[in-house]
C-alpha positions, 0 to 999 in steps of 0.5 A: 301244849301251850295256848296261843296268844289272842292275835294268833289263830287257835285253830288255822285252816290250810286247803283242808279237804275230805274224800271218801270212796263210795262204790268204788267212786270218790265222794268229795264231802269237803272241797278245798278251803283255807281260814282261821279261828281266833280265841274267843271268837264265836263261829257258827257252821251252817248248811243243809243236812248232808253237806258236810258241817258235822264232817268239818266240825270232826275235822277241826276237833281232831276226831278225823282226818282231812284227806288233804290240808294241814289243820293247826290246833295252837300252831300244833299240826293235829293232821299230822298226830296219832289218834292218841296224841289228837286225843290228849289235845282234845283233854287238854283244850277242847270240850263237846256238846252234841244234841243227843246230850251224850250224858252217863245214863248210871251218873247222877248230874253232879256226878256226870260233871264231876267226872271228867275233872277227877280224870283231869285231877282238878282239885275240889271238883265236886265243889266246882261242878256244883257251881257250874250246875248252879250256873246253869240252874240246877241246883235243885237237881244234883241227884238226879239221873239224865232220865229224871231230868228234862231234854233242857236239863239234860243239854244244861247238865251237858253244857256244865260238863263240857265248862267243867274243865275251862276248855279253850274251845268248845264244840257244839254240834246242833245243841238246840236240835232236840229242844223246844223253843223255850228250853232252845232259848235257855241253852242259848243264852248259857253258851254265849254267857259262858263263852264270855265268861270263860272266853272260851272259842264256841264253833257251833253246829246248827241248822237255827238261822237265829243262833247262828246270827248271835255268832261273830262270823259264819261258815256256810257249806254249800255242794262241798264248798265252804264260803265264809258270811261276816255280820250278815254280809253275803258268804264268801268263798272262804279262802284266807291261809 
């Protein structure tokens, strides 16, 4: 698959919505909403639990499929693809965070960052995991297991893994969710000096007003319905095709 340019959507957003049944009843998680995401943007979704922005965040990433809408990932229709197609796009372009961490318990560090670019067939990648780890100050703690290791180490080593293989597009699901405000401060500042680095897309996940404020735009979900904030103006219904 071939990425885009910078002045075309990498991800577009065409009247996405998601349905679920529930007790024989249809529960509308998502309503309607059109918009796009540009490379390198950095977009962060807000809303209260339950409202559907982990929902949207798997929709977007391909993990799932909108009940209805078209989802465009580099003009390539990820709603219209088998979950092992969706899969090699996700290989190909998109990295993941999450706030469990979700590292290999049996992998060392080094090892858990090195993993997904032998799988990729990167070449030298233990050379480049330790620089990665090293960017991300813990060089000191290549050998050791995720249970030796901090909640900050841990989402450290998760952030290095998830650069492991330069994705266009990183997804963070509540990345500072499980860390103090010390440790959430550190993981902050790696996401966004890696998003400048690598220029890679950061769509975040996150109930933190102060992280999501450091993101260019903002999707808000509120009731199902999707209202877009630019640079702290009032959300929007967000509707752009």
């Amino acid at each position: 698959m071939t990425f885009v340019p910078a002045n075309l959507p990498v991800i577009e957003v065409k009247q996405v919505a998601k349905t679920v049944k529930l007790n024989d009843e249809e529960l509308n998680i998502l309503r309607p909403a059109s918009f796009a995401i540009y490379p390198k943007e950095t977009l962060a979704i807000l809303g209260a639990s339950g409202s559907g922005k982990s929902t949207l965040l798997s929709l977007l990433a391909g993990l799932d499929l909108p009940s209805e809408g078209e989802i465009y990932l580099a003009s390539n229709p990820i709603h219209k693809m088998s979950e092992d197609q969706r899969a090699q796009v996700r290989a190909q372009h998109i990295g993941f965070i999450f706030q469990s961490f979700m590292l290999v318990q049996s992998l060392t560090a080094l090892e858990n960052v090195t993993l997904p670019m032998e799988l990729a067939g990167i070449d030298n990648a233990t050379e480049q995991a330790k620089a990665l780890l090293d960017s991300v100050g813990l060089n000191n703690r290549l050998s050791h297991f995720p249970n030796q290791l901090s909640g900050g180490e841990q989402q450290r080593v998760a952030i290095a893994r998830a650069f492991a293989c330069k994705p266009d597009i990183l997804f963070a699901d509540e990345p500072t969710g499980n860390l103090d405000l010390e440790n959430g401060k550190k993981v902050q500042n790696l996401l966004f000096d890696l998003n400048k680095e690598f220029g890679t897309t950061l769509v975040l996940v996150t109930h933190d007003l102060k992280l999501a404020d450091l993101c260019a735009r903002k999707l808000h979900i509120h009731g199902g319905v999707i209202a877009e904030a630019i640079n702290g103006d009032k959300p929007s219904k967000s509707n752009r095709g």
